[in-house]
N, CA and C atoms of all chains as a GROMACS GRO file, in nm:
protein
  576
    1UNK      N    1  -0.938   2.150  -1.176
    1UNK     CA    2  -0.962   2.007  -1.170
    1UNK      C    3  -0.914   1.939  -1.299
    2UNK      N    4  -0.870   1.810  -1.275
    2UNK     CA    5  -0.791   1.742  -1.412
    2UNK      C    6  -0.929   1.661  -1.490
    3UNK      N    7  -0.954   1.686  -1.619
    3UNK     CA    8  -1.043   1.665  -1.668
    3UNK      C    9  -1.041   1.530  -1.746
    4UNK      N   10  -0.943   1.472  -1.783
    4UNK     CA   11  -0.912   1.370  -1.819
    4UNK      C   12  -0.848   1.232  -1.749
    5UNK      N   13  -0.793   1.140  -1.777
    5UNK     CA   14  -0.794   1.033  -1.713
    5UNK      C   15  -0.640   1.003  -1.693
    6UNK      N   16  -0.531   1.106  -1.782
    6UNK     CA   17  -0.418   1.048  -1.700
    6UNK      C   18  -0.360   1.107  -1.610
    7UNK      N   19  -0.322   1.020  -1.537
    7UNK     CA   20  -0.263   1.104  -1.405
    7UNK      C   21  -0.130   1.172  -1.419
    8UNK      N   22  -0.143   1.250  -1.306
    8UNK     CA   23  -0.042   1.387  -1.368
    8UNK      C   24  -0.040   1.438  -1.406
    9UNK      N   25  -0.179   1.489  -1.487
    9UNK     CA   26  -0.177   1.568  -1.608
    9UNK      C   27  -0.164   1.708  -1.545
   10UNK      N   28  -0.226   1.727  -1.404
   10UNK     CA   29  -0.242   1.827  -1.359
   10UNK      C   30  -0.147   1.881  -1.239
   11UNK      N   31  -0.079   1.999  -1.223
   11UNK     CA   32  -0.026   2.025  -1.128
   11UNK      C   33  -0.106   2.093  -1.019
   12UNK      N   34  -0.226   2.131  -1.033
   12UNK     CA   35  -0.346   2.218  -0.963
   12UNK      C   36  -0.397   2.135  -0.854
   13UNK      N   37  -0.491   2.191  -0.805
   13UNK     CA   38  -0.569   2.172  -0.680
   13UNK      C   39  -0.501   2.126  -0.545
   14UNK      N   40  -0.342   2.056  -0.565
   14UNK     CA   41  -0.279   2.038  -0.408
   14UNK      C   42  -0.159   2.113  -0.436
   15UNK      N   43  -0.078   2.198  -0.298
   15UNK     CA   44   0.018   2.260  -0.321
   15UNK      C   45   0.044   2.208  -0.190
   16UNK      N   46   0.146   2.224  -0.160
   16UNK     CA   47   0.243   2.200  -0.001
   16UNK      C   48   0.210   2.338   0.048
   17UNK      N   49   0.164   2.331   0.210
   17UNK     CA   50   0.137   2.459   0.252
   17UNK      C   51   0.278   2.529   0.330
   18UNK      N   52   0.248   2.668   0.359
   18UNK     CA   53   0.374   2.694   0.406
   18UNK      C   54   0.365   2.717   0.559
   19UNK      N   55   0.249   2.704   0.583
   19UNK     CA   56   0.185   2.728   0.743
   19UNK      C   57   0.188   2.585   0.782
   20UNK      N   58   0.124   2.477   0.727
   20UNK     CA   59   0.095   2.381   0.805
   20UNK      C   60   0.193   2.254   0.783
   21UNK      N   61   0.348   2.311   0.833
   21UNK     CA   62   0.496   2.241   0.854
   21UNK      C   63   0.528   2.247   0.914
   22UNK      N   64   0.657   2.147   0.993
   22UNK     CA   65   0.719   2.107   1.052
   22UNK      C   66   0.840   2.252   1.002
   23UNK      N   67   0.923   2.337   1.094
   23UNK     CA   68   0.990   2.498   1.078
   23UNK      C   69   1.127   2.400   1.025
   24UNK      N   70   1.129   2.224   1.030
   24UNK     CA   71   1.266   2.189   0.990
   24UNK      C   72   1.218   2.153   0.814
   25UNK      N   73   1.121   2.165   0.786
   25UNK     CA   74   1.094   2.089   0.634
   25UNK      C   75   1.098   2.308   0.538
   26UNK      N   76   1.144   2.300   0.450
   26UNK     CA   77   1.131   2.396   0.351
   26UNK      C   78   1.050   2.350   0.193
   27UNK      N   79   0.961   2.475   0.202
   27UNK     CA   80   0.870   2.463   0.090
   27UNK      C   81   0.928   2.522  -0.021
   28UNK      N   82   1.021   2.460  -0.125
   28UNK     CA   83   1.082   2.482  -0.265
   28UNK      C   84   1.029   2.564  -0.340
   29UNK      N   85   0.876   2.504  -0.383
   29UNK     CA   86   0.748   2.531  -0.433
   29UNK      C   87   0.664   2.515  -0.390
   30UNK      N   88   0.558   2.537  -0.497
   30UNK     CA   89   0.415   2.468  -0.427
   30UNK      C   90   0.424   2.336  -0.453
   31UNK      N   91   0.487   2.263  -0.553
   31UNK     CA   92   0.488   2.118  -0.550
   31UNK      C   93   0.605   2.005  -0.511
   32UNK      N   94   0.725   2.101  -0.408
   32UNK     CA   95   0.796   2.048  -0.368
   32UNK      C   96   0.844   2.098  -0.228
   33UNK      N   97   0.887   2.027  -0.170
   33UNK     CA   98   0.924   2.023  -0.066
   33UNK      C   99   1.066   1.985  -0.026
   34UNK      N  100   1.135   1.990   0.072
   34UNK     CA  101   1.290   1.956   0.122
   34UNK      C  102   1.316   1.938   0.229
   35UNK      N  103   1.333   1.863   0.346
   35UNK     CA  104   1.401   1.878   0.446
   35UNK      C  105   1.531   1.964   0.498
   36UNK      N  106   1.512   2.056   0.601
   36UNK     CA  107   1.643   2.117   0.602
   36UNK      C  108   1.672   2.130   0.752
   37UNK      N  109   1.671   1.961   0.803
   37UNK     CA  110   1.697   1.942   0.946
   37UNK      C  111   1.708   1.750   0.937
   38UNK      N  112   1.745   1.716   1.042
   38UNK     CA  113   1.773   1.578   1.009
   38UNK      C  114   1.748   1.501   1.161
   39UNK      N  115   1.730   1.375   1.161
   39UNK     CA  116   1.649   1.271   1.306
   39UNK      C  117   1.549   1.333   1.380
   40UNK      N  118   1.477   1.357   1.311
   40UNK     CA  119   1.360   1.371   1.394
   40UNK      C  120   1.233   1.369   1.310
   41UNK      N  121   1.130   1.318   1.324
   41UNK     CA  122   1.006   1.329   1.240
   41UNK      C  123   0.935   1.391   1.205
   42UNK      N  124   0.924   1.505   1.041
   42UNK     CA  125   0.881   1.635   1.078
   42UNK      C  126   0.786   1.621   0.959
   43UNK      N  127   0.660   1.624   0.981
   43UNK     CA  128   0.534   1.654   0.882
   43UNK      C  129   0.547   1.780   0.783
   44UNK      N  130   0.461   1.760   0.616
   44UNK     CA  131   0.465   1.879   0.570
   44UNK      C  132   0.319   1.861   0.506
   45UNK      N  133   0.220   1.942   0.532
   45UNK     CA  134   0.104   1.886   0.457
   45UNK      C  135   0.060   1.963   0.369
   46UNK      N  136  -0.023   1.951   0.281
   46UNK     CA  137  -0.065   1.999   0.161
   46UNK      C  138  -0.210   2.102   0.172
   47UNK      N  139  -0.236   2.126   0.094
   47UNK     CA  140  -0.380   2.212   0.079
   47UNK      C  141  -0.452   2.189  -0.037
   48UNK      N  142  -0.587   2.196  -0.074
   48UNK     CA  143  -0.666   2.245   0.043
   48UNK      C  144  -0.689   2.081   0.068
   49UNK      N  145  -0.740   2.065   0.194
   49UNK     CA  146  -0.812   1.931   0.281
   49UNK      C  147  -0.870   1.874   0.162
   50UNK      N  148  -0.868   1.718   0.193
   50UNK     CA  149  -0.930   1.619   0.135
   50UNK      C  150  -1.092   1.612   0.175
   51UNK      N  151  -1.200   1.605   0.113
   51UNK     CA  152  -1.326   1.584   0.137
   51UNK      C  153  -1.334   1.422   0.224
   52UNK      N  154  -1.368   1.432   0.278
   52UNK     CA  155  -1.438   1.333   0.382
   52UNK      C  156  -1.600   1.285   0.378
   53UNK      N  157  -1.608   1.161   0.406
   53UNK     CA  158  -1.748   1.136   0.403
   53UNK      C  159  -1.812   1.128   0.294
   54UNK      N  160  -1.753   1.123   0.186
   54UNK     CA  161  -1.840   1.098   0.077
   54UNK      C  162  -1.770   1.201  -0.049
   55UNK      N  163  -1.836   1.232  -0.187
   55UNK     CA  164  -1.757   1.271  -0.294
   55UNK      C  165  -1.679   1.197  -0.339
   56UNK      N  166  -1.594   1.241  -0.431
   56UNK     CA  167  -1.547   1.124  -0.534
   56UNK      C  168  -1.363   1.107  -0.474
   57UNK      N  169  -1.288   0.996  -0.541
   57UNK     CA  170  -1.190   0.948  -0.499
   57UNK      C  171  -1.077   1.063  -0.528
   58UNK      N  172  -1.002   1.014  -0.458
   58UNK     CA  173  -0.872   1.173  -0.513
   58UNK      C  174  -0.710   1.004  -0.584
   59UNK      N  175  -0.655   1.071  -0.652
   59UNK     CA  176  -0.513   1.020  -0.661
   59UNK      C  177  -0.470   1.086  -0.689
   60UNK      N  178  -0.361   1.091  -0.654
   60UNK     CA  179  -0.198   1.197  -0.646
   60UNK      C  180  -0.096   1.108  -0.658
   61UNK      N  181  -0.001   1.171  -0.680
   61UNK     CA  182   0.151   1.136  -0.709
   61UNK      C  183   0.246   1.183  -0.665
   62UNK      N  184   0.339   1.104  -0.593
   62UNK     CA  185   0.464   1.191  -0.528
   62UNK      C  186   0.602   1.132  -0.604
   63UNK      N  187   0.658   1.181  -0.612
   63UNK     CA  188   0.805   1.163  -0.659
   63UNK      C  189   0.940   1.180  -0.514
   64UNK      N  190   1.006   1.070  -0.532
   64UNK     CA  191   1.076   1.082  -0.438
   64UNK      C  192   1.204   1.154  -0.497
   65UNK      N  193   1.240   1.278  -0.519
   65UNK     CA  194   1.350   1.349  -0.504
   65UNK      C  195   1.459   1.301  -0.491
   66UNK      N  196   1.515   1.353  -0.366
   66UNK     CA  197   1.622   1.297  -0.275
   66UNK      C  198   1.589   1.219  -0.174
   67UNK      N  199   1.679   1.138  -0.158
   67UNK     CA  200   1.616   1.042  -0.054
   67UNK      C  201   1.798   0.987   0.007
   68UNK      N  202   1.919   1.062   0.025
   68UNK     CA  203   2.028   0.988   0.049
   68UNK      C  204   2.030   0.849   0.156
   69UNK      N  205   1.952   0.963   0.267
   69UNK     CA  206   1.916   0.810   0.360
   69UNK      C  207   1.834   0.734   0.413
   70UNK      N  208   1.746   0.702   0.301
   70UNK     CA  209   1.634   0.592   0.186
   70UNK      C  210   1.558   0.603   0.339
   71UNK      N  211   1.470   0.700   0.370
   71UNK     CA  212   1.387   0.708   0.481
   71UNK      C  213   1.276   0.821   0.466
   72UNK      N  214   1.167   0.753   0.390
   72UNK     CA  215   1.058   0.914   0.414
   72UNK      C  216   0.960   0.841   0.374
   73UNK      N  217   0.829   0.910   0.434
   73UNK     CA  218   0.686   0.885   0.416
   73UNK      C  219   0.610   0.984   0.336
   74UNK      N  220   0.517   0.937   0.289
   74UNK     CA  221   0.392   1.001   0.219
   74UNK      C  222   0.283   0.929   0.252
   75UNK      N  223   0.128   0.995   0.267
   75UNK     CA  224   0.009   0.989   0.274
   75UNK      C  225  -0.114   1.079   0.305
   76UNK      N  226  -0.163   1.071   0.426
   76UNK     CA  227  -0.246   1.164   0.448
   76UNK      C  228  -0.232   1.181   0.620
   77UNK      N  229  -0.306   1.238   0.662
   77UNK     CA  230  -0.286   1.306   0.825
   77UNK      C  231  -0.426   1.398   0.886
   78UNK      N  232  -0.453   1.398   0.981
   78UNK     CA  233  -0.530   1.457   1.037
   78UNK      C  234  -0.500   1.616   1.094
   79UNK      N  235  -0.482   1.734   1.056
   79UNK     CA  236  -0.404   1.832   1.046
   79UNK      C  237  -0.436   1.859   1.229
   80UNK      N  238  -0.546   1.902   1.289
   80UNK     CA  239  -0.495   1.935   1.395
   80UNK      C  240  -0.456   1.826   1.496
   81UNK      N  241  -0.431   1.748   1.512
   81UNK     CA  242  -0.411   1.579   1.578
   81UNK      C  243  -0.243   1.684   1.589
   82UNK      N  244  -0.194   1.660   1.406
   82UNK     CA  245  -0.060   1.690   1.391
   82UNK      C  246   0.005   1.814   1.386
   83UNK      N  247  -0.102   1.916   1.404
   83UNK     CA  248  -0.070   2.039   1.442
   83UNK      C  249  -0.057   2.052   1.598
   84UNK      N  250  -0.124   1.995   1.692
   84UNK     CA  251  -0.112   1.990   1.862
   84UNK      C  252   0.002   1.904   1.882
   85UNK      N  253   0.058   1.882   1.768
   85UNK     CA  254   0.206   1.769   1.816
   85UNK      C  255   0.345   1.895   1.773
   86UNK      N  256   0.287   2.001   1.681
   86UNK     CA  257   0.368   2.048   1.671
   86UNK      C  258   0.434   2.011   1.488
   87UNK      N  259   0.346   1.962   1.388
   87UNK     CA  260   0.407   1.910   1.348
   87UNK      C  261   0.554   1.766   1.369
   88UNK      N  262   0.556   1.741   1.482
   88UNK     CA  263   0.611   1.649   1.477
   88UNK      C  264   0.553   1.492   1.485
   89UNK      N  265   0.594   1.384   1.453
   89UNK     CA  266   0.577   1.274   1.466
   89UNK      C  267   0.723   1.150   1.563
   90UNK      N  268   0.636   1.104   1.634
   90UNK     CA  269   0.683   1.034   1.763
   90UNK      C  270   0.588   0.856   1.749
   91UNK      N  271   0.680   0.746   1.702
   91UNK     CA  272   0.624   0.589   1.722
   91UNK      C  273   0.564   0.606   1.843
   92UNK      N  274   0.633   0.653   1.975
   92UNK     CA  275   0.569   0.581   2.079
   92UNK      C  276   0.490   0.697   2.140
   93UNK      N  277   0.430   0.808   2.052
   93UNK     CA  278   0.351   0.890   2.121
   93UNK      C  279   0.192   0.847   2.090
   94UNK      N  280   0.098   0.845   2.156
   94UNK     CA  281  -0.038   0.798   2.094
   94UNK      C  282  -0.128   0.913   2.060
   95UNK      N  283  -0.215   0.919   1.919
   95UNK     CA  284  -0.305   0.991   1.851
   95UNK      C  285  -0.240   1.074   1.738
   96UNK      N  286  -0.145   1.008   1.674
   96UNK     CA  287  -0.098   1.081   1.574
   96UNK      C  288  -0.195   1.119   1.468
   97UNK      N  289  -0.297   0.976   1.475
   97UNK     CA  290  -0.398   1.034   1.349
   97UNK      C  291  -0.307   1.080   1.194
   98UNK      N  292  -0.214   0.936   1.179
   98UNK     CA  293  -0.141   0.950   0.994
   98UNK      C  294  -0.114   0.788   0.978
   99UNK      N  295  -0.182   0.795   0.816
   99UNK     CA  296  -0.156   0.693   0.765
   99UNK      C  297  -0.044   0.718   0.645
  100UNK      N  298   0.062   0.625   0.618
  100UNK     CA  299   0.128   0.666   0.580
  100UNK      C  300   0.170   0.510   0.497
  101UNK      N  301   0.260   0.556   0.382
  101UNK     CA  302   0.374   0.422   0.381
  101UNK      C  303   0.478   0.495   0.332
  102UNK      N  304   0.563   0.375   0.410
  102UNK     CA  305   0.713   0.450   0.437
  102UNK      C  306   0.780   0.408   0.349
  103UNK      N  307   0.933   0.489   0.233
  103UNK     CA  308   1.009   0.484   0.161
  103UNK      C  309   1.154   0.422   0.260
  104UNK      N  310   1.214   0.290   0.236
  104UNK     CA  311   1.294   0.263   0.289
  104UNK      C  312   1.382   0.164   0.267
  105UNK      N  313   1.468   0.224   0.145
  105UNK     CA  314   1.623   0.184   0.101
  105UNK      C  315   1.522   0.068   0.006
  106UNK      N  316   1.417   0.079  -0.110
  106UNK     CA  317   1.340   0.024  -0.180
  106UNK      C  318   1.222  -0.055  -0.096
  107UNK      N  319   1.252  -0.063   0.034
  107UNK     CA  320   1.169  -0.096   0.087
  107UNK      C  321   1.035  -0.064   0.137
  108UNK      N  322   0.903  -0.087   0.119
  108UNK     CA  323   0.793   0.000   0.191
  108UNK      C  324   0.703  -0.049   0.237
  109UNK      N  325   0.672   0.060   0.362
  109UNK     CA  326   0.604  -0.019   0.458
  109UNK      C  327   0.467   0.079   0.523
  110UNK      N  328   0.378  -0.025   0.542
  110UNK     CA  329   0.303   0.056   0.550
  110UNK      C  330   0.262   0.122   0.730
  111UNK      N  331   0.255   0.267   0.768
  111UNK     CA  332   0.280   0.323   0.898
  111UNK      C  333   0.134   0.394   0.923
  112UNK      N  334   0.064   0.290   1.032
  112UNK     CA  335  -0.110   0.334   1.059
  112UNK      C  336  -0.075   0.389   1.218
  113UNK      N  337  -0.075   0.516   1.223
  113UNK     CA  338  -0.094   0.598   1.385
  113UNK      C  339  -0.229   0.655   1.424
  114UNK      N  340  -0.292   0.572   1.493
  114UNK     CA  341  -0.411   0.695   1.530
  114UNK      C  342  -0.458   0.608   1.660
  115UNK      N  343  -0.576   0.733   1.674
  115UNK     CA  344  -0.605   0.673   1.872
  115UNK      C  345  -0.491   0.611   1.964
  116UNK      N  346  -0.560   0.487   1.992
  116UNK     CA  347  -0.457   0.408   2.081
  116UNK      C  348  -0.371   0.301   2.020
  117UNK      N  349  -0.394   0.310   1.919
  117UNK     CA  350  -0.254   0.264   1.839
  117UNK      C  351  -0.173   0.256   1.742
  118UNK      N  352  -0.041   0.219   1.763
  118UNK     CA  353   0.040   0.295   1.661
  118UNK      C  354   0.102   0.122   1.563
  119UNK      N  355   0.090   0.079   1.471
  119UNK     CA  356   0.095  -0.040   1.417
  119UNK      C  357   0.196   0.012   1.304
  120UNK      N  358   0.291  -0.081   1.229
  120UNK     CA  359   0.374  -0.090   1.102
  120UNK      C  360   0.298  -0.233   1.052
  121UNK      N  361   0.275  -0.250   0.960
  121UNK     CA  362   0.255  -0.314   0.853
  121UNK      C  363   0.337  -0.368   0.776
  122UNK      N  364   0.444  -0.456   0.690
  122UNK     CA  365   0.494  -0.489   0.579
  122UNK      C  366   0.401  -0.563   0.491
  123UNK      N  367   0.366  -0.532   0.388
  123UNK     CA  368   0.307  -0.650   0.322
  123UNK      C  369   0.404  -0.777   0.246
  124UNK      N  370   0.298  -0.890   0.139
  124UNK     CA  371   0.456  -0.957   0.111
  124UNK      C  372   0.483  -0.947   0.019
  125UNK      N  373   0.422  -0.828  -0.061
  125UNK     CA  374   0.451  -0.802  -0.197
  125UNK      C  375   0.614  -0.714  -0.188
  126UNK      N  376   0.641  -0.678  -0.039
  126UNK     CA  377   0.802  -0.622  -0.022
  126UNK      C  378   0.909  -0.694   0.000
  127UNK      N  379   1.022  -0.615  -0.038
  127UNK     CA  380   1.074  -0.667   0.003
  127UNK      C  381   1.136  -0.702   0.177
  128UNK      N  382   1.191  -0.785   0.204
  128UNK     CA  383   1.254  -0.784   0.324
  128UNK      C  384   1.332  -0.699   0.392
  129UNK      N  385   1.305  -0.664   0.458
  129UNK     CA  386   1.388  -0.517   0.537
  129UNK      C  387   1.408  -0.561   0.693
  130UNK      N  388   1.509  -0.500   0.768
  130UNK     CA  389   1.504  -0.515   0.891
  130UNK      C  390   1.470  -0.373   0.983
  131UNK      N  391   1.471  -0.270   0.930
  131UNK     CA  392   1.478  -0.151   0.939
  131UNK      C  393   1.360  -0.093   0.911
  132UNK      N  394   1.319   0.065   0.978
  132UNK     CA  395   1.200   0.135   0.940
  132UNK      C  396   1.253   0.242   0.928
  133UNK      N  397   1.588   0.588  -0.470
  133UNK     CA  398   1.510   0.757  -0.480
  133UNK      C  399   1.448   0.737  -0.628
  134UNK      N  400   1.386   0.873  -0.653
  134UNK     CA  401   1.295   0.863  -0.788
  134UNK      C  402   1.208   0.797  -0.780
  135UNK      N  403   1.179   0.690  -0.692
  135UNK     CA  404   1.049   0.596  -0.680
  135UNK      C  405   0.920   0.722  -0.746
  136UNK      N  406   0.794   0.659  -0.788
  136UNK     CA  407   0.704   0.740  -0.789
  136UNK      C  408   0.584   0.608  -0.663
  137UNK      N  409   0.515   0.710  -0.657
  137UNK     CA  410   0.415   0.644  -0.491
  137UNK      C  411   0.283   0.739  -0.594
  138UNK      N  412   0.196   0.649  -0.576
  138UNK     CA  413   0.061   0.700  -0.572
  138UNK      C  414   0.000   0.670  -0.464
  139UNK      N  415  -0.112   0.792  -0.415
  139UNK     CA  416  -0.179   0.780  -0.280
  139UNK      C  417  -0.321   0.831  -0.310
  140UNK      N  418  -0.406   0.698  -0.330
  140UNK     CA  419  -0.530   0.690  -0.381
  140UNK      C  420  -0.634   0.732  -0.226
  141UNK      N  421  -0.701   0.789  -0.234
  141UNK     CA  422  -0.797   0.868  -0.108
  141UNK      C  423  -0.915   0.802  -0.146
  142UNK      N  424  -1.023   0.735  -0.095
  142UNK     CA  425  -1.149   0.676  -0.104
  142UNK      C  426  -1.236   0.722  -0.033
  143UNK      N  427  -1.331   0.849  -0.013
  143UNK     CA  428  -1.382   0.920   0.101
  143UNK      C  429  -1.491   0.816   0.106
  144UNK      N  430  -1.567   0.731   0.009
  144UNK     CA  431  -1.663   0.672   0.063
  144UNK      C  432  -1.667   0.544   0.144
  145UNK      N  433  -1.588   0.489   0.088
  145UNK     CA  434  -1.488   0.388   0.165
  145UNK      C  435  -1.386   0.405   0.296
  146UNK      N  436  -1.353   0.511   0.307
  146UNK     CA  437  -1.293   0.546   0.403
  146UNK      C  438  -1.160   0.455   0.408
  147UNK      N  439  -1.099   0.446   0.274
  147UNK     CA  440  -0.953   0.426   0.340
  147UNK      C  441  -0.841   0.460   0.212
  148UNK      N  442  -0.719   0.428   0.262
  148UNK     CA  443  -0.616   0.491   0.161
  148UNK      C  444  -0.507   0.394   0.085
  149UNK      N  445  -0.542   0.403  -0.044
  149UNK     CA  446  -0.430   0.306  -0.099
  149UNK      C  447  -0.329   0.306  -0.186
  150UNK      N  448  -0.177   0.276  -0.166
  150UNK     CA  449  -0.092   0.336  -0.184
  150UNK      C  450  -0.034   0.241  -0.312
  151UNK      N  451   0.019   0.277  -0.412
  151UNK     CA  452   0.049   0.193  -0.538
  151UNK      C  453   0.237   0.212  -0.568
  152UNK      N  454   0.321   0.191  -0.589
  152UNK     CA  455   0.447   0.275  -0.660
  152UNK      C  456   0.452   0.204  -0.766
  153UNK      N  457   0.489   0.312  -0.862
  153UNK     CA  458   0.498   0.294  -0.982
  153UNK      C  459   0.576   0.152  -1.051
  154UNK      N  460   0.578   0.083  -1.099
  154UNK     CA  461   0.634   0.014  -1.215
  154UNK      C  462   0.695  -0.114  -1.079
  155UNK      N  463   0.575  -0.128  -0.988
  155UNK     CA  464   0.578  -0.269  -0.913
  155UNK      C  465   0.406  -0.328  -0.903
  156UNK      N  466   0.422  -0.449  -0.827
  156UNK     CA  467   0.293  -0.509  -0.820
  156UNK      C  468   0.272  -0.420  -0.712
  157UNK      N  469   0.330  -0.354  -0.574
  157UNK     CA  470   0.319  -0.320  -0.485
  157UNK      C  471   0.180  -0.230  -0.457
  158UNK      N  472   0.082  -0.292  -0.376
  158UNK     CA  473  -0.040  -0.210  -0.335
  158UNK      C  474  -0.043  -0.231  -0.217
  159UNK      N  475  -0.047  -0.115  -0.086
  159UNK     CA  476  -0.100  -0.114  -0.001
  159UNK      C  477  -0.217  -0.049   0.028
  160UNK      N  478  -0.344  -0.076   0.167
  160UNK     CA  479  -0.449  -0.020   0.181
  160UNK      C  480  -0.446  -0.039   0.305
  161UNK      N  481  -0.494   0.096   0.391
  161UNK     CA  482  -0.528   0.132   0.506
  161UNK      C  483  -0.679   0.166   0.555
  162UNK      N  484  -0.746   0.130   0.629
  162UNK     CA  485  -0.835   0.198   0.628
  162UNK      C  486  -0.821   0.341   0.692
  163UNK      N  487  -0.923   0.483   0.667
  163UNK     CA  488  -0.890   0.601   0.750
  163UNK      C  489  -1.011   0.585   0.855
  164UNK      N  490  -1.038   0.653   0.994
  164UNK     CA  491  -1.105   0.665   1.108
  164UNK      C  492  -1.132   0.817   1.070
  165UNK      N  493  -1.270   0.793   1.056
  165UNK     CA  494  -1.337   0.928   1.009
  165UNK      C  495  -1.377   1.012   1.118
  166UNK      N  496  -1.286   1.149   1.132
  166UNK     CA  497  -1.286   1.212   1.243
  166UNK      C  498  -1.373   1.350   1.194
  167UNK      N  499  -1.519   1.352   1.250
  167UNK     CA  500  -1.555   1.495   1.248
  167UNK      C  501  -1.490   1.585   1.258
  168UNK      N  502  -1.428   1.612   1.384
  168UNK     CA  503  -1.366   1.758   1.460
  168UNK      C  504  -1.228   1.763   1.365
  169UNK      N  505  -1.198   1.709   1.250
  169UNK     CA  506  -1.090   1.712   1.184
  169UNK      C  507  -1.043   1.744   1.055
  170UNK      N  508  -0.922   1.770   0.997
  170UNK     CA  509  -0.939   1.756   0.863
  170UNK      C  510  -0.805   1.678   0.815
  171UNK      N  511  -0.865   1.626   0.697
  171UNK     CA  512  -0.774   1.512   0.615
  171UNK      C  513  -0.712   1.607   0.515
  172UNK      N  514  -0.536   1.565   0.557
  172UNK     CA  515  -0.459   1.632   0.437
  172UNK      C  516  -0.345   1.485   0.384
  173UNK      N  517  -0.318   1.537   0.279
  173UNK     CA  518  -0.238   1.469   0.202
  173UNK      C  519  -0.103   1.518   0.270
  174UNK      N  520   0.018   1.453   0.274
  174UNK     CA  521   0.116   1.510   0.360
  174UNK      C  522   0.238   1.410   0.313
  175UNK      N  523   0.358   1.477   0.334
  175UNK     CA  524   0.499   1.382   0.295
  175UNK      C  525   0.534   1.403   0.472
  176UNK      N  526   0.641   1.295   0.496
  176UNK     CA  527   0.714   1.270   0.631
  176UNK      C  528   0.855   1.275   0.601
  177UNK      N  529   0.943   1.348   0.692
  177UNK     CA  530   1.061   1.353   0.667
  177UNK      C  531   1.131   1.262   0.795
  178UNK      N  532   1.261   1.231   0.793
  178UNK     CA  533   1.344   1.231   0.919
  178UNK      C  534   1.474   1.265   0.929
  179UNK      N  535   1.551   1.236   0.807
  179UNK     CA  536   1.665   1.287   0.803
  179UNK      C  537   1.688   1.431   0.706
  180UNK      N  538   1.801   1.523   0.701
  180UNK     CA  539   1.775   1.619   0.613
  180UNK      C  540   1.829   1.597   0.492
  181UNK      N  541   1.804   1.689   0.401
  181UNK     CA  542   1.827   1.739   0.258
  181UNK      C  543   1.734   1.626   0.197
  182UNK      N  544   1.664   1.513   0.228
  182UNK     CA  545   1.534   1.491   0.172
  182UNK      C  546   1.483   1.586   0.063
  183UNK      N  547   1.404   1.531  -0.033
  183UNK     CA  548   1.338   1.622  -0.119
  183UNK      C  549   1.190   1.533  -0.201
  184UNK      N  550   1.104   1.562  -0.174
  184UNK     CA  551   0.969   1.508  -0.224
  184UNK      C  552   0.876   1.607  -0.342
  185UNK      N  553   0.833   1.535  -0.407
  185UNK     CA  554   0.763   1.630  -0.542
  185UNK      C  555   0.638   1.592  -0.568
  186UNK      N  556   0.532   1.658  -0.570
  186UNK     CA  557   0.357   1.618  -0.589
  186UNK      C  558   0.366   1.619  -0.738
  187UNK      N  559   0.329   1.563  -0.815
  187UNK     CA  560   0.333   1.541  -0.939
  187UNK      C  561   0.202   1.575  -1.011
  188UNK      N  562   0.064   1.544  -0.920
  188UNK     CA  563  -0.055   1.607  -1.001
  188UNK      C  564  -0.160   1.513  -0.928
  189UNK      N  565  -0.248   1.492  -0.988
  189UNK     CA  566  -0.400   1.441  -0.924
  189UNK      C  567  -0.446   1.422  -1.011
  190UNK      N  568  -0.551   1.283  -1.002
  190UNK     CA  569  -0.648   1.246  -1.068
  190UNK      C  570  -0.783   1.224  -0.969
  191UNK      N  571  -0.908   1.314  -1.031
  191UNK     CA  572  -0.984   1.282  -0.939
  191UNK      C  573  -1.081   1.138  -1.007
  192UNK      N  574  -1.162   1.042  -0.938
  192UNK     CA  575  -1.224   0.976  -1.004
  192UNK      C  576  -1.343   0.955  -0.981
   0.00000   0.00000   0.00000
């Protein structure tokens, strides 16, 4: 656990798992990840689970790598929701159960899937985009 | 690319809020607290050779 107050200090307690991915995403490390497949929506989630229901706040940090074609998400997910999908993600499928905001060509947006509906967000602190 | 994204988790609050670095930019979601489930932190891909990096955690 990071004992102090700046962030990043720590590389511990989340790693990218190697079980609970999408077979097109490759695990680098434990703190990186890669795509090694392309159009299609493929989850990679981390370990161990976030506490629910109470306990204290978590923040993390992601770094966007590579990004050639300015399109990727980060957040959190409901693992078996997105494990019975296969790791994959589908707009017009319902119960994805992931909140997300999306990286896109500087643009970001925010992507809420769960139950019966699947919503995008922009706020107006973004910029203008026509694209997701 | 290089953006940095922070993804703040609020279990008592129940929702998630997303910051990137060196903008005003804050978003917040609420999460739907699912018993039969578990909450992970997770990157999304779509196209390939993508590459994403966890940088560390602060708990608060």
């Amino acid at each position: 656990m990071a004992t102090g107050h700046n962030l990043f200090e720590s590389k511990k307690e989340f790693k990218f798992s190697s079980d609970l991915k999408h077979t097109g995403i490759s695990v680098v490390s434990d703190t990186q990840i890669k795509s090694t497949e392309g159009y299609s929506y493929r989850f990679a989630l981390m370990e161990p689970a976030l506490q629910v229901g109470g306990g204290k706040a978590v923040k993390v940090g992601f770094k966007v790598k590579e990004n050639q074609s300015n399109w990727l998400a980060v957040g959190v997910c409901y693992k078996n929701t997105v494990a019975n999908s296969d790791y994959n993600f589908n707009y017009s499928t319902l119960g994805h159960g992931a909140y997300l905001v999306s990286s896109n060509a500087g643009t970001y947006r925010l992507i809420k899937v769960h139950g019966l509906r699947s919503t995008q967000a922009k706020t107006t602190r973004c910029q203008p985009s026509t694209t997701t | 690319m290089n953006d940095t994204v922070t993804v703040e988790y609020d279990p008592i609050e129940s929702k998630v809020i997303f910051r990137r670095k060196g903008t005003e930019d804050t978003h917040t979601l609420e999460v739907e607290v699912k018993d039969n489930d578990e909450l992970h932190l997770c990157g999304l891909f779509y196209y390939n050779n993508d590459e994403l990096e966890y940088l560390g955690y602060e708990e608060e």
